[in-house]
PAZAPA-4460 file (N, C-alpha, C; in steps of 0.05 Angstrom, whole numbers, plus 32768, in hexadecimal, padded with zeros to 4 digits):
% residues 306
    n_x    n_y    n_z   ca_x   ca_y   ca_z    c_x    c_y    c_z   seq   type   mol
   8011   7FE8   8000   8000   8000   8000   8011   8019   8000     1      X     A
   8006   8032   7FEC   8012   8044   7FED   800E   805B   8008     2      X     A
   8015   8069   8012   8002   807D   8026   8004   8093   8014     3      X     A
   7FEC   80A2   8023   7FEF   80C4   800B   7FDC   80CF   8020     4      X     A
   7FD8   80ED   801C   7FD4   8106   8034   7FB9   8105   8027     5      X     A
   7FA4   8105   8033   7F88   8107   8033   7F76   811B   8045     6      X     A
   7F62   8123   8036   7F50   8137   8052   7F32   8134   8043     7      X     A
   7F15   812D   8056   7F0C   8126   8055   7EF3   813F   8050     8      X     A
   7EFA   815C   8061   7EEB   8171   8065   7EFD   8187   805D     9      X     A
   7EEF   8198   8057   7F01   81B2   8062   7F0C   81B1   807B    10      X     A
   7F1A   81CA   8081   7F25   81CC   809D   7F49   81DC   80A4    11      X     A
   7F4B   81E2   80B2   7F64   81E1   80B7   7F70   81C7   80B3    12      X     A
   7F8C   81C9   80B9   7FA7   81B0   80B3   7F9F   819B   80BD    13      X     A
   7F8D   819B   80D9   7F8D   8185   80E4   7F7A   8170   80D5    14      X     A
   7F70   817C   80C0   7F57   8166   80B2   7F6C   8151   80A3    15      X     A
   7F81   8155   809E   7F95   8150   808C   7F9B   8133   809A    16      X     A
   7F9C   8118   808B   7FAD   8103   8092   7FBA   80F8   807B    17      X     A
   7FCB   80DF   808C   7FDA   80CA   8077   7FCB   80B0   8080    18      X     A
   7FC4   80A9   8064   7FB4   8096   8063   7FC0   807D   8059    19      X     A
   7FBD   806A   8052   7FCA   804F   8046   7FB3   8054   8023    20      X     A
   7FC8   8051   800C   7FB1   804C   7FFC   7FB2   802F   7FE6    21      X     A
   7FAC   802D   7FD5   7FB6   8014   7FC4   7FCA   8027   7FAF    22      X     A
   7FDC   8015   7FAF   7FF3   801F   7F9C   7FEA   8026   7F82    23      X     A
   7FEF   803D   7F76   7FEE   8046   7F59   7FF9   8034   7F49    24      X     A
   7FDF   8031   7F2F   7FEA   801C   7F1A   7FEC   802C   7F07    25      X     A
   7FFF   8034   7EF5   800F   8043   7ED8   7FF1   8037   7EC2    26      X     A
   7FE5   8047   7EB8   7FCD   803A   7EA1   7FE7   804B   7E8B    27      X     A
   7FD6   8045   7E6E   7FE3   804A   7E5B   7FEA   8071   7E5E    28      X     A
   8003   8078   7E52   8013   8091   7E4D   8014   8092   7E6D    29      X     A
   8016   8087   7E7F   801D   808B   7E9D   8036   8082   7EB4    30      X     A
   803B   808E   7EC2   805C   8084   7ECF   8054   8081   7EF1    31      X     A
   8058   8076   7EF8   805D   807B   7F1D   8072   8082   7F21    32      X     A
   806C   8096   7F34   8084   80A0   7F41   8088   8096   7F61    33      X     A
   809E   808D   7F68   80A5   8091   7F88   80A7   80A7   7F8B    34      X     A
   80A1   80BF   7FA1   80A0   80D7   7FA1   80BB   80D3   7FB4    35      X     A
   80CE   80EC   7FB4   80E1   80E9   7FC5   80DF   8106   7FD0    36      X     A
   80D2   8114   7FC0   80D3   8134   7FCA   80B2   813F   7FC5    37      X     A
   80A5   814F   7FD1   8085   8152   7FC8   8088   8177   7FD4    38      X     A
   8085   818C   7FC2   807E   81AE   7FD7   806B   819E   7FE0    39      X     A
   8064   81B9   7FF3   804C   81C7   7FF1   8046   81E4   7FEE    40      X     A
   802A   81F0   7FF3   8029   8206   7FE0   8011   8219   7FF1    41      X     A
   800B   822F   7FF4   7FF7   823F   7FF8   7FE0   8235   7FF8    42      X     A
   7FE1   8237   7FD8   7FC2   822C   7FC9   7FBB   8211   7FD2    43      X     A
   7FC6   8201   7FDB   7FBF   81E7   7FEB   7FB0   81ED   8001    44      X     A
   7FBF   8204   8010   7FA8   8205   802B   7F90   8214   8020    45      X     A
   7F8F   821F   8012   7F74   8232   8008   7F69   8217   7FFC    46      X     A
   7F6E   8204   7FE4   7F5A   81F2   7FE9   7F49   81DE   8002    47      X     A
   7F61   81E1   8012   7F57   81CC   8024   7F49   81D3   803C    48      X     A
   7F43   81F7   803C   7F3B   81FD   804C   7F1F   820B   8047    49      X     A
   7F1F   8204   802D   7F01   8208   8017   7EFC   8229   8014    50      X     A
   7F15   8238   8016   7F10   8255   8007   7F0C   825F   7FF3    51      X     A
   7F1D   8242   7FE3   7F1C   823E   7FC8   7F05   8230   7FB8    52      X     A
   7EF1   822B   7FC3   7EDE   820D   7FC7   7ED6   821E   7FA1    53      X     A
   7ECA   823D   7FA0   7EBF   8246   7F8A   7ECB   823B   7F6F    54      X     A
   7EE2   823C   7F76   7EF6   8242   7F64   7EFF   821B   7F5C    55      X     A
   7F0C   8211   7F6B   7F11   81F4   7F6D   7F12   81DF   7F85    56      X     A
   7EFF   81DA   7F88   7EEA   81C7   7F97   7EFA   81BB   7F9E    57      X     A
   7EFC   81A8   7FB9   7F05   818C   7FC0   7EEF   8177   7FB5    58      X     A
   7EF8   815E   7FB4   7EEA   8148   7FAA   7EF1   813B   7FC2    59      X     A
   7EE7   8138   7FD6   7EE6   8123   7FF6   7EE4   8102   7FE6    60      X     A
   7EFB   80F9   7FF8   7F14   80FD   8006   7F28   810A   7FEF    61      X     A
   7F34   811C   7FF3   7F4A   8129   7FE1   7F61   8121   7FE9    62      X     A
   7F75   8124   7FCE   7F8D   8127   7FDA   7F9D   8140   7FD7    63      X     A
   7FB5   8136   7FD6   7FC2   815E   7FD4   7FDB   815E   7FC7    64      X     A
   7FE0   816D   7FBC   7FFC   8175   7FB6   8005   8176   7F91    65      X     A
   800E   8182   7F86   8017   818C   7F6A   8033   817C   7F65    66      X     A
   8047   818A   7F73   8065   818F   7F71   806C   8176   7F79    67      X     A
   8088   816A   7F6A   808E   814A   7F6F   80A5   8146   7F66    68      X     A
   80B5   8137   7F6D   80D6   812F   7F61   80D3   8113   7F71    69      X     A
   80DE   80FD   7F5C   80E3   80E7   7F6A   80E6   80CB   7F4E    70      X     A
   80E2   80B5   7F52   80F8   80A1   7F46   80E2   8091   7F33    71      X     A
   80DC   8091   7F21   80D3   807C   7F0C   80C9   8062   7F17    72      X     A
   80BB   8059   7F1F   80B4   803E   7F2C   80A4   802A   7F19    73      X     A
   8098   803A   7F05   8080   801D   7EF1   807B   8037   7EDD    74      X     A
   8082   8026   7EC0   8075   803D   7EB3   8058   8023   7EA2    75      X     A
   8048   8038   7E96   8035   802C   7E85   802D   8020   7E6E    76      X     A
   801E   801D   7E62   8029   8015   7E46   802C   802D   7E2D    77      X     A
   803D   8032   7E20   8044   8042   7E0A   8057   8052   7E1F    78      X     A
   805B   804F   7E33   8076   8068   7E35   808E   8059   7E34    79      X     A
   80A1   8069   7E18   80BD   8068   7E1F   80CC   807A   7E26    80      X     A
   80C6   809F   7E2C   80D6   80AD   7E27   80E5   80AA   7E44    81      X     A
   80D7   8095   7E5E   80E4   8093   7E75   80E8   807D   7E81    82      X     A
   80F5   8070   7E93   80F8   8055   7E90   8102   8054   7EB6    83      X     A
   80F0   8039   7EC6   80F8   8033   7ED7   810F   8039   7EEF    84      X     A
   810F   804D   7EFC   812C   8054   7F0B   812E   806B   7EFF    85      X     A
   8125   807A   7EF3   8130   809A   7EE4   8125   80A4   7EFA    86      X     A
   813B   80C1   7F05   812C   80D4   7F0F   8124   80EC   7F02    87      X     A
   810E   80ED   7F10   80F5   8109   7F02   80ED   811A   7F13    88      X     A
   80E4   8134   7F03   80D9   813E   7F15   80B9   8149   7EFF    89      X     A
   80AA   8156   7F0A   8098   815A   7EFA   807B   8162   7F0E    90      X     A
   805E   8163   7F0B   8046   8164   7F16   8036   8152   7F12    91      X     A
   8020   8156   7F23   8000   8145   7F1C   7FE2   815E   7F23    92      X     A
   7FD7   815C   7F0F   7FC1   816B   7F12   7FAB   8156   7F1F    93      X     A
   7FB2   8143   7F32   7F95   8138   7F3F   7FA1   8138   7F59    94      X     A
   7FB6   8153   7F69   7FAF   814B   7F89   7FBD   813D   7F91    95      X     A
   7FD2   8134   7F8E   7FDA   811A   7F95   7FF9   8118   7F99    96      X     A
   8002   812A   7F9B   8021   812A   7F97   8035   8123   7FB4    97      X     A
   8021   8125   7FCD   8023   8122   7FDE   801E   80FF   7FEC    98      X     A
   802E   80F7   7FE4   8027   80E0   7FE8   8046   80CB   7FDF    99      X     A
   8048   80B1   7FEC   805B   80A3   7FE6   8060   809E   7FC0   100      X     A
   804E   8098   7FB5   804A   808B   7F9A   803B   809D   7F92   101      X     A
   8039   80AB   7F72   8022   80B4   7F68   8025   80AD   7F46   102      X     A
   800C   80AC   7F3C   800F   80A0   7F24   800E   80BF   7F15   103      X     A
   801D   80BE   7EFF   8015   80DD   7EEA   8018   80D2   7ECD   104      X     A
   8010   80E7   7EB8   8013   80E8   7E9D   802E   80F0   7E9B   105      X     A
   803F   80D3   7E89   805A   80DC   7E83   8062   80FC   7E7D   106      X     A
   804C   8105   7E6C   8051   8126   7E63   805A   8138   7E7D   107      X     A
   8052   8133   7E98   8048   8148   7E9D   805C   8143   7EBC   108      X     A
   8082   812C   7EA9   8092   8128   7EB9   80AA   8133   7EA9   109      X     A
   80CA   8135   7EAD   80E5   8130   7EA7   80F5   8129   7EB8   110      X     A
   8112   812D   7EA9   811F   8120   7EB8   812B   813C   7ECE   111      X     A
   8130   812D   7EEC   813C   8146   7EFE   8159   8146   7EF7   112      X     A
   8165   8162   7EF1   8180   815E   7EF5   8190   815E   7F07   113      X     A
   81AC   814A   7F00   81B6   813D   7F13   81C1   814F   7F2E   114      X     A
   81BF   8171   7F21   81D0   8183   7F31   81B0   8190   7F4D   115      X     A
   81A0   8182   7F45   818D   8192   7F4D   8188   8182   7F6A   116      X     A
   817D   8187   7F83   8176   8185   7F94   8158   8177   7F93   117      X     A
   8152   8165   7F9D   8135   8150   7FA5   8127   8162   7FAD   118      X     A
   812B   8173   7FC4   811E   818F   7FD0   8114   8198   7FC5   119      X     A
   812A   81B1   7FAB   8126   81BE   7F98   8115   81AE   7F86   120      X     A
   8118   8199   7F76   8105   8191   7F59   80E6   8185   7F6E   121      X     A
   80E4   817F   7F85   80CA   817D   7F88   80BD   8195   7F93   122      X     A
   80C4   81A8   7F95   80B7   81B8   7F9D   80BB   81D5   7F88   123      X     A
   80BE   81CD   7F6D   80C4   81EB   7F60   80A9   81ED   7F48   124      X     A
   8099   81D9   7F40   8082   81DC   7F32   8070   81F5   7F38   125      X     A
   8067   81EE   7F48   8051   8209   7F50   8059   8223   7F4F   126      X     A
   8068   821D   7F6C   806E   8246   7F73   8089   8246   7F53   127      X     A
   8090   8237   7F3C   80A3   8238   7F2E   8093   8243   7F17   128      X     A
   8080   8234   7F0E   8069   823D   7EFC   8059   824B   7EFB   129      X     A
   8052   8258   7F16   8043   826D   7F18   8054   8285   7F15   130      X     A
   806D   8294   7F25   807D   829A   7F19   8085   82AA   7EFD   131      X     A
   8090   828B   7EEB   808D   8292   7ECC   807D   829D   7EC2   132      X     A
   805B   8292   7ECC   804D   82A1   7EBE   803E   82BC   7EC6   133      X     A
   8043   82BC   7EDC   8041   82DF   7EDF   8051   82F0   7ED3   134      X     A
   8071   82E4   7ED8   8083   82F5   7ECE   807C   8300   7EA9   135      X     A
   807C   82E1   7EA7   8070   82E5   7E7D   8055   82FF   7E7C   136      X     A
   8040   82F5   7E95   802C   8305   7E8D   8031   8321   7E8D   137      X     A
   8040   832C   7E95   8043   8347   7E95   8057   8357   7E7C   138      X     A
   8064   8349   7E71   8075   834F   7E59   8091   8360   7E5D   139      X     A
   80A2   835C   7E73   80B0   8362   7E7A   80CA   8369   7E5E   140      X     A
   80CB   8385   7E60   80ED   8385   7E4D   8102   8391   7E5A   141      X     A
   811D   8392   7E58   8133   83A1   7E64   812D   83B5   7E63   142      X     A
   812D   83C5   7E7B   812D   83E0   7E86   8111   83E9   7E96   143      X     A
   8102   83D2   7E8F   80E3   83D4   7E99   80E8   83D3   7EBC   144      X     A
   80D4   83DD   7EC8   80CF   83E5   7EE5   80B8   83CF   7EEF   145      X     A
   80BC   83B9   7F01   80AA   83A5   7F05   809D   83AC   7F24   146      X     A
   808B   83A9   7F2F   808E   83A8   7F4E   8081   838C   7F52   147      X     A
   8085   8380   7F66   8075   835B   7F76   8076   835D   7F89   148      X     A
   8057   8360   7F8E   8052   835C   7FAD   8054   8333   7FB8   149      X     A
   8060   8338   7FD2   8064   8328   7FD6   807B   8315   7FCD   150      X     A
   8089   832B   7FCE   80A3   8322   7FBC   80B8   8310   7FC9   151      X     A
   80B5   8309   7FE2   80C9   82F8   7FE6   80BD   82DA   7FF1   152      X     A
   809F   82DB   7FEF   8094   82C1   7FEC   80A7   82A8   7FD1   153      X     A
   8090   829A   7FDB   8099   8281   7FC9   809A   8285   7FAC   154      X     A
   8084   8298   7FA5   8084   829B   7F8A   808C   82B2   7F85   155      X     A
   808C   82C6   7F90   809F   82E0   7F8F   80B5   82E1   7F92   156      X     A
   80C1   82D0   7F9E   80E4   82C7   7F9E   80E9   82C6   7F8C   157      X     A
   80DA   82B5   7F73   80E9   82AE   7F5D   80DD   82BA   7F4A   158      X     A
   80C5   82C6   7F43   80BF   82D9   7F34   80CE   82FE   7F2F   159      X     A
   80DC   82FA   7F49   80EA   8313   7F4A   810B   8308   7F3F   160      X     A
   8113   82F3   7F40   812B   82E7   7F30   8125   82E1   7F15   161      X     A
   8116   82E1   7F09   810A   82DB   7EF2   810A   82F1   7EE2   162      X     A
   8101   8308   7EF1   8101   8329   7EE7   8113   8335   7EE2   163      X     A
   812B   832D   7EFD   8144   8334   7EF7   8154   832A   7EDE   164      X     A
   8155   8311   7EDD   815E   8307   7ECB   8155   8316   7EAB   165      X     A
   8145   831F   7EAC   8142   832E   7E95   8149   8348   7E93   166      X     A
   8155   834D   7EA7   8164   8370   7EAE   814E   8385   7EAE   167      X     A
   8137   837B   7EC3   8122   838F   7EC7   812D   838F   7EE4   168      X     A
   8120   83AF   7EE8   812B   83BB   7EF9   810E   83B6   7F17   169      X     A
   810F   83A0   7F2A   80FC   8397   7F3C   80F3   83A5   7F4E   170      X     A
   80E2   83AF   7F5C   80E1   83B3   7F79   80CA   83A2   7F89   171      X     A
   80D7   8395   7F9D   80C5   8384   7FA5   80C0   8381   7FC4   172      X     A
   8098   8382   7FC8   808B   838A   7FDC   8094   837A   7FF0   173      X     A
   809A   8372   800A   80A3   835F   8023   80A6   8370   803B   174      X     A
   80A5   835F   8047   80AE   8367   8067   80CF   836E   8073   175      X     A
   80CB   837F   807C   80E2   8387   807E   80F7   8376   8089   176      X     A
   80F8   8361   8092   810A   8344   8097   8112   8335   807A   177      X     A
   8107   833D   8068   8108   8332   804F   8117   834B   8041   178      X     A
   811D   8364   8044   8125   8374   8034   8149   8370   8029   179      X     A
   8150   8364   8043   8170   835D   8039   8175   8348   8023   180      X     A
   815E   8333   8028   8163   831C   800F   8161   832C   7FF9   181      X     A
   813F   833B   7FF6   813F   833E   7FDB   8159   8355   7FCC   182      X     A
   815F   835D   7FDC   8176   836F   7FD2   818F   8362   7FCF   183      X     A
   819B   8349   7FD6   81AD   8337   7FC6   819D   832C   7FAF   184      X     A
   8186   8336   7FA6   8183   8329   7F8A   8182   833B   7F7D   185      X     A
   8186   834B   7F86   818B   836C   7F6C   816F   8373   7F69   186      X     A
   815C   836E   7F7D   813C   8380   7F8D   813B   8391   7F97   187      X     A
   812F   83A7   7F8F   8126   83C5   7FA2   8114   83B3   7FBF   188      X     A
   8113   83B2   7FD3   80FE   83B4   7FE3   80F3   83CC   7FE8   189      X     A
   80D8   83C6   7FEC   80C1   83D8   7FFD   80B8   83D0   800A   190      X     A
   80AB   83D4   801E   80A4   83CB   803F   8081   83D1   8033   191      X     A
   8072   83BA   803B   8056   83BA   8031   8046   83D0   804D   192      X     A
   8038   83D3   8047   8021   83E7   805B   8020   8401   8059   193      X     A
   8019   8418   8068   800D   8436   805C   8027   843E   8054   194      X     A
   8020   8449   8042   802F   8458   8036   803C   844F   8019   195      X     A
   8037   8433   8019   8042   8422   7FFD   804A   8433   7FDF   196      X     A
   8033   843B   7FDF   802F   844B   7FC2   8046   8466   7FBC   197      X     A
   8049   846A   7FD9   805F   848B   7FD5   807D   846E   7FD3   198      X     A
   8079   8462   7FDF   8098   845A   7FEB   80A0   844E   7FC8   199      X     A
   808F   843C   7FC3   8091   843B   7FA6   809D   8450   7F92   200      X     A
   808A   8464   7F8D   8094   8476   7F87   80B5   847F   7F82   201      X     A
   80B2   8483   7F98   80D0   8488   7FA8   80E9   8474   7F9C   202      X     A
   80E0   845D   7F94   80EE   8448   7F95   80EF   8448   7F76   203      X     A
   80D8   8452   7F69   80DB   8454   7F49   80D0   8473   7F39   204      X     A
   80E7   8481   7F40   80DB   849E   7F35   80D3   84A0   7F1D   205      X     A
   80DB   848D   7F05   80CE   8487   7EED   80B5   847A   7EE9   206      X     A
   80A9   8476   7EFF   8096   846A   7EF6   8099   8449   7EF6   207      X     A
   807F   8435   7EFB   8082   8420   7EF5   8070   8410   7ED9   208      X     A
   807C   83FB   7ED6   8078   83F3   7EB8   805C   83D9   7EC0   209      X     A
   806E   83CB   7ED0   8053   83B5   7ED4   8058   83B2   7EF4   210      X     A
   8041   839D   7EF6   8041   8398   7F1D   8037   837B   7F19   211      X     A
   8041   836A   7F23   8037   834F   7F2A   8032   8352   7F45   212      X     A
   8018   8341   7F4B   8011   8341   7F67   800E   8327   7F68   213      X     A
   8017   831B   7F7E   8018   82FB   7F8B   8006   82FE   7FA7   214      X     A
   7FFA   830F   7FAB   7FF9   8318   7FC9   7FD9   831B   7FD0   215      X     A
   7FD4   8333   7FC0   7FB6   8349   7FC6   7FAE   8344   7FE3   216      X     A
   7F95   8358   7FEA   7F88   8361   7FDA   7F92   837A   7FD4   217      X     A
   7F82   838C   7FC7   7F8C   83A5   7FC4   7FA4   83B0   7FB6   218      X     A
   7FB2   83A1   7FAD   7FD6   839B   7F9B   7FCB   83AA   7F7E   219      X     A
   7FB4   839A   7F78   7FAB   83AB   7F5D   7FA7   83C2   7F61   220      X     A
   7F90   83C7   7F70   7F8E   83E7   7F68   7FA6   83F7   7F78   221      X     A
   7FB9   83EC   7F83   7FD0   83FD   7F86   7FDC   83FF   7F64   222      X     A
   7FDF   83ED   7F5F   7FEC   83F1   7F42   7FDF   83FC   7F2C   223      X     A
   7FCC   8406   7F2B   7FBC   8414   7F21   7FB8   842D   7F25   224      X     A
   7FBA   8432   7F41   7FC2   844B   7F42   7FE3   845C   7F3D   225      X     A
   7FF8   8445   7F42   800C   8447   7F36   800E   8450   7F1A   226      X     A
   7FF7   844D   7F0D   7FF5   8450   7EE8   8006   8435   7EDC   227      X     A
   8002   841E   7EE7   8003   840F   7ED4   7FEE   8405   7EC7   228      X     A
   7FF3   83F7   7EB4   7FDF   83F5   7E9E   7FCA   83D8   7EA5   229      X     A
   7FB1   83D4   7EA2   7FA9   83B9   7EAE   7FB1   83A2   7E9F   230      X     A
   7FBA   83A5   7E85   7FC6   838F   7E78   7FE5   838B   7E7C   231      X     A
   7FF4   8397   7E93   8005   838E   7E9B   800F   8387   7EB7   232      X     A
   7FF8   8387   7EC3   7FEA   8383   7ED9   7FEC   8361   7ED9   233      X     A
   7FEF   834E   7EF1   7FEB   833A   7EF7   7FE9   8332   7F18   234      X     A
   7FCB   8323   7F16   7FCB   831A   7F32   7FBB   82FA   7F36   235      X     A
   7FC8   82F1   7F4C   7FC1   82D5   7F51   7FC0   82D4   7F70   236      X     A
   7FB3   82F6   7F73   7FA6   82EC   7F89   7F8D   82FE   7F92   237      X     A
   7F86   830F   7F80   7F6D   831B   7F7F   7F5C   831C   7F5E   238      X     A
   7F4F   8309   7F6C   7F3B   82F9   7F52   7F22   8307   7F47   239      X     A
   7F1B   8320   7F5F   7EFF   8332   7F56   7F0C   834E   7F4D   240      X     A
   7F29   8352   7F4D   7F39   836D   7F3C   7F39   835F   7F20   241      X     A
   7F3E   834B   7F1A   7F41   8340   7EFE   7F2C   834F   7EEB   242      X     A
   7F09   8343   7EFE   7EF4   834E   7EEC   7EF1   8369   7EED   243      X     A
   7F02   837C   7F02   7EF8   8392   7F08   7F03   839F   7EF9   244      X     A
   7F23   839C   7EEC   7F36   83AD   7EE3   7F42   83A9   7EC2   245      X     A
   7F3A   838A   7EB9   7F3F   8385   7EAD   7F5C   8373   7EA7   246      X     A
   7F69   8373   7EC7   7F7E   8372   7EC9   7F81   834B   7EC0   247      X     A
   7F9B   833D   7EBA   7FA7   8324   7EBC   7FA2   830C   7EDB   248      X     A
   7F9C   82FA   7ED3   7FA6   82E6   7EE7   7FAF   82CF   7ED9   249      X     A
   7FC9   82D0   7ED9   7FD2   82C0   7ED3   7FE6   82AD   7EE3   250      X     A
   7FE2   8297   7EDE   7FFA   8287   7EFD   8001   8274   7EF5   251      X     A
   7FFD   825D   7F0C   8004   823E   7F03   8002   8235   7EE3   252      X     A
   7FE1   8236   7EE6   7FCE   8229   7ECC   7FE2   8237   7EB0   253      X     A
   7FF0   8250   7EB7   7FEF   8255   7E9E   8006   824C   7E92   254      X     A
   801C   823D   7EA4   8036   8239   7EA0   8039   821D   7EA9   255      X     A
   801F   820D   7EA3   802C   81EB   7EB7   8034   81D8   7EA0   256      X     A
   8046   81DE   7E9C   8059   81C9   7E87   806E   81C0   7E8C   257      X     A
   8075   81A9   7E8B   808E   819F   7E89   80A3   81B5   7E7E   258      X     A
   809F   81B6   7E70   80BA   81CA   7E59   80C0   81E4   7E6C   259      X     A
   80A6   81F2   7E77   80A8   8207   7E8A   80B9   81FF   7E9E   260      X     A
   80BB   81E2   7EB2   80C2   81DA   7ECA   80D9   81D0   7EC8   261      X     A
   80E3   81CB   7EAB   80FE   81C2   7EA4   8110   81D5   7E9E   262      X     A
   8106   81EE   7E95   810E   8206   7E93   8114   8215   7EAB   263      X     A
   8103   8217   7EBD   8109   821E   7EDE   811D   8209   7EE7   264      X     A
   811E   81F4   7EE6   8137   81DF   7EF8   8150   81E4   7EED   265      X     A
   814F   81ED   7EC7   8174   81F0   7EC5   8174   820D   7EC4   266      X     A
   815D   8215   7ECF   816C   8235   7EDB   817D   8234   7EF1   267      X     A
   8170   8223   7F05   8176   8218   7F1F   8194   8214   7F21   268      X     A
   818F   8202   7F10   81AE   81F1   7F10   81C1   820B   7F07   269      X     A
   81BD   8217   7EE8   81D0   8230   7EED   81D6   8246   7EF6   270      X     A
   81C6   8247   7F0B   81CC   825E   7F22   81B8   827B   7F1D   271      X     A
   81AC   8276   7F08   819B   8289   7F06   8181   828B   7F18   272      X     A
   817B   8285   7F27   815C   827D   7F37   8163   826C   7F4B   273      X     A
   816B   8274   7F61   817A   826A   7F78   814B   8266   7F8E   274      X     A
   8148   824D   7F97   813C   823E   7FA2   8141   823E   7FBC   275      X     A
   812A   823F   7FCF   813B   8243   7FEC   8121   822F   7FEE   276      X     A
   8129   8211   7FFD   811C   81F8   8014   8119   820B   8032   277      X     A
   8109   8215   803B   810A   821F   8059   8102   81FC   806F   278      X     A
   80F7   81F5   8066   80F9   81DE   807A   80F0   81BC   8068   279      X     A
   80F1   81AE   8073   80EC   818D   8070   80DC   8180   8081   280      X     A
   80CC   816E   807A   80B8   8160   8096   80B6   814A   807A   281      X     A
   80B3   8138   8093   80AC   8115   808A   808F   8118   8081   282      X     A
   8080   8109   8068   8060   810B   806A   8050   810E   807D   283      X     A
   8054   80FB   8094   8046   80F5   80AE   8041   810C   80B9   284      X     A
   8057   811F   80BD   8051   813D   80BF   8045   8155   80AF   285      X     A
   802D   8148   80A0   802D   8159   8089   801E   816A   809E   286      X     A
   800D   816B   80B6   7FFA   8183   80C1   8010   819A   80C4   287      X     A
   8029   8195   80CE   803C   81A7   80DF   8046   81B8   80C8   288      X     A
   804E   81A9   80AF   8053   81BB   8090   8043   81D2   808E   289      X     A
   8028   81C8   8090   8010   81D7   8081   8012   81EA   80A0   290      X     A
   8014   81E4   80B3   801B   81FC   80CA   8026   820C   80BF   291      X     A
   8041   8207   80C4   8055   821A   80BB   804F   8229   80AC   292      X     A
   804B   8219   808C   8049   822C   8075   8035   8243   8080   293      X     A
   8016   823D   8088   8005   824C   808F   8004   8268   809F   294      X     A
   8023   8268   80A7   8026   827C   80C3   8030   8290   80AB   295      X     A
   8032   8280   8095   8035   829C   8089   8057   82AC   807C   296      X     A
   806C   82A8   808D   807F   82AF   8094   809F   82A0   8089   297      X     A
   8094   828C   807B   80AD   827D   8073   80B8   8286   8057   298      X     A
   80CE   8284   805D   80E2   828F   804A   80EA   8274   8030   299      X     A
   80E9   8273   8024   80EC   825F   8015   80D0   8245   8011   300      X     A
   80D4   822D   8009   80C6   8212   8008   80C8   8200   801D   301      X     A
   80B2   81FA   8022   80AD   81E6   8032   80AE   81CD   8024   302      X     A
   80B7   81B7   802E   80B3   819C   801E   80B0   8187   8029   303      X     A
   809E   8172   801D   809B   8156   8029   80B0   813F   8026   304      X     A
   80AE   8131   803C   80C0   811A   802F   80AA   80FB   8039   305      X     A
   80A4   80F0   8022   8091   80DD   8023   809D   80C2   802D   306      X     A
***
């Protein structure tokens, strides 16, 4: 029997268990994976705590989890591009990543590289792809003026390295415990609360070009009042500015590809998009993860070990 993380209700963490299940069988174009590494993610506790229920429902008993790195165990019939014992890293869109074994569509795996960390390749899908595609959604060119709230989260860490890398000039929203990191990445910080809009300012006397928000509420119409434009506007985390402003949401969905997540890992490996693991817990501990993460305050990825 395989075990995998299950919750039955909404609820806080504590609804959350490890259950025993029957081992995943590979049907045709399909691979099992032994999971050796599993994130987790924000949007996990918003589903499981049914905030999200409008948007994407649990199906009782659910499971959880996207992000995955781990070892080839059975593939299906018609796959050759991977073979028994390869390691991979890759996703699953049914929930499930959290768990010892999970079965997926070969597509939607590769191979991990050898320089890369178990930590790093299971936990860089999500906050990696959401990311990309904010960054894309806004149309970033050299010399352009970006701001990201929430910039030294999971997905603002690396969406603000992503920016850089294109020689846009960043400033990014955080707490002032966070202002020294972002400034070894070649980040303006700004300290979030009254006064945001002048300090900005201040921080870009030219004017700014686009604003990704990871954060809201309220991030949009800061940026709007900034004079940026709503089509260069992006947020993935206020869903009723979208209809109000016209503005982008674009995130995960819009970047979940293999080719995108293979693209993020040999950035990894060449030093371009530096990954920070803030802690490790065995599955069994998955309530104490979803703690942590929840308080809000962690610097880097959280990750499972199944």
């Amino acid at each position: 029997m395989a075990q995998a993380v299950r919750f039955d209700r909404y609820g806080d963490a504590d609804v959350l268990n490890v259950v025993e299940v029957p081992d995943p069988v590979a049907g045709p174009g399909q691979v099992v994976v032994q999971v050796v590494a599993a994130g987790i993610n924000p949007g996990e506790s918003k589903i499981r705590n049914g905030s999200l229920h409008e948007f994407w429902p649990a199906k009782f008993p659910s499971g959880q989890g996207s992000d995955l790195a781990g070892r080839v165990v059975a593939v299906g019939e018609g796959v050759s591009a991977v073979a028994v014992g390869d390691e991979v890293l890759g996703f699953t869109n049914e929930r499930a990543s959290q768990a010892t074994r999970v079965v997926v569509p070969v597509e939607q795996i590769g191979p991990k590289p050898a320089e890369l960390s178990w930590d790093v390749a299971g936990s860089l899908f999500v906050a990696g792809t959401t990311a990309f595609a904010a960054v894309r959604s806004v149309s970033p060119e050299t010399g352009d003026t970006v701001v990201v709230s929430g910039a030294a989260g999971g997905v603002g860490s690396l969406a603000v390295q992503l920016l850089r890398a294109r020689d846009v000039t960043v400033i990014g929203i955080a707490g002032v415990g966070n202002h020294e990191w972002l400034r070894s990445l070649g980040v303006i910080p700004v300290a979030y609360g009254e006064g945001l809009a002048d300090r900005i300012r201040a921080a870009a006397p030219d004017g700014v070009d686009a604003f990704i928000d990871l954060y809201g509420p309220d991030y949009v119409e800061l940026a709007i009042e900034l004079g940026v434009r709503p089509d260069r506007i992006d947020t993935i985390a206020d869903f009723a500015a979208v209809a109000k402003y016209g503005v982008k949401a674009e995130g995960n969905g819009a970047a979940d590809t293999i080719d995108v997540l293979s693209e993020l890992a040999d950035l990894v490996v060449a030093g371009t998009l530096r990954v920070s693991v803030a802690a490790v817990y065995p599955l069994a501990d998955v309530r104490a993860a979803y703690t942590e993460l929840e308080r809000g305050h962690t610097h880097g990825k959280i990750v499972l070990h199944p």
